[in-house]
N, C-alpha and C positions, 0 to 999 in steps of 0.2 A: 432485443437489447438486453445488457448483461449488466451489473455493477462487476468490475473485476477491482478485487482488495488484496493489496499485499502489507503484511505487518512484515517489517524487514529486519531482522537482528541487528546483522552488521552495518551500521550507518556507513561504514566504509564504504562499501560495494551500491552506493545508492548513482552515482555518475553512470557506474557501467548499468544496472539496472535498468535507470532512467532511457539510455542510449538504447538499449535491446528493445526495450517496450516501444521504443517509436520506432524502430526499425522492423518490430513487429506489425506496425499496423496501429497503435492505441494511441486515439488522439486523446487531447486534453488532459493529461496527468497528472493531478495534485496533490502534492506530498503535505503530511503532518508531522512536527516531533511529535511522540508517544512513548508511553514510559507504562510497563507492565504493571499490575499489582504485587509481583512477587518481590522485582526490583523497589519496588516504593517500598515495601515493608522489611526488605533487607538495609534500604538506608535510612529508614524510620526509628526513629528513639520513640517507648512508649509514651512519652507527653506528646510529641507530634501527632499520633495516629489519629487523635478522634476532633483536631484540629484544621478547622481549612486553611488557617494560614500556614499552618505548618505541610499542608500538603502545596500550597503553590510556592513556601523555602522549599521543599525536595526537589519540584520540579528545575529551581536554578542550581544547576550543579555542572562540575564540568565533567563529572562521570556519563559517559554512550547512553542513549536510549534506545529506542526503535525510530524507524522512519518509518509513516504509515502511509501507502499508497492508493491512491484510487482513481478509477478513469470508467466514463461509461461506454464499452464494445458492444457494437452489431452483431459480432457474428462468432459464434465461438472455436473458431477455426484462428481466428485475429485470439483468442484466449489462451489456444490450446501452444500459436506458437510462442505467445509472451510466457507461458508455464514452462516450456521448454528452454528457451531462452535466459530464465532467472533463473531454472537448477542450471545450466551450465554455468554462471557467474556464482550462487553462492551453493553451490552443491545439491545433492537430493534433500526436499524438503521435511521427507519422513527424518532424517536426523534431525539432533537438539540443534539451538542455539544458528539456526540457516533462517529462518522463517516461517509464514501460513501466508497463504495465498488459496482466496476462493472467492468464487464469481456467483451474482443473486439476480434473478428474474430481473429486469426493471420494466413494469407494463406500463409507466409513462416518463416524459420528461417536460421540463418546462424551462426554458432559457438557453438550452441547445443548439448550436448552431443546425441550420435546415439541412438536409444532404440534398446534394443537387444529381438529378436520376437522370440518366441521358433517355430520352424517349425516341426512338424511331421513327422518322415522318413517314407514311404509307402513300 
């Protein structure tokens, strides 16, 4: 099993995104707003910065963040087509300003739906 994460630049492109990932294979997909540190300190005035209210002012704003995606995959074939499936929507990922996307061991889960295995009766 895999954690597969996508930080997604363009909120724009999170419908078709969303659509490709299930159409890849990846169930359960739960999106966050998320907002970078570079963006926080580009809209940061220095009285804000060392303020936590001022960091949850930045975060209401009607300036784009990121949408942060994550779903947990079985099988990294179901990964490799959801990676393929997001650079065709928002371009090759090695460019700026498209996103990061990457997948991390998960050696357990707990509250997961069960998969149900077809067994062959002999």
């Amino acid at each position: 099993m895999y954690l597969l994460v996508l930080v997604l630049d363009d909120p724009a492109h999170l419908e078709a995104v969303l659509d490709a990932w299930t159409q890849a294979g990846v169930p359960g997909i739960t999106v966050l707003d998320s907002t970078g540190v570079r963006r926080l300190r580009q809209r940061a005035s220095p009285q804000d910065r060392p303020s936590f209210l001022g960091f949850s002012r930045l975060l209401r704003t009607d300036e784009y963040s990121h949408n942060t995606l994550f779903a947990v995959v079985d099988a990294l074939e179901t990964i490799e087509r959801a990676a393929a499936a997001t650079e065709a929507i928002v371009g090759d990922l090695a460019e700026p300003h498209t996103g990061v996307l990457f997948a991390l061991p998960v050696d357990r889960t707990w509250g997961l739906p069960k998969r149900s295995h077809s067994v062959s009766s002999e």
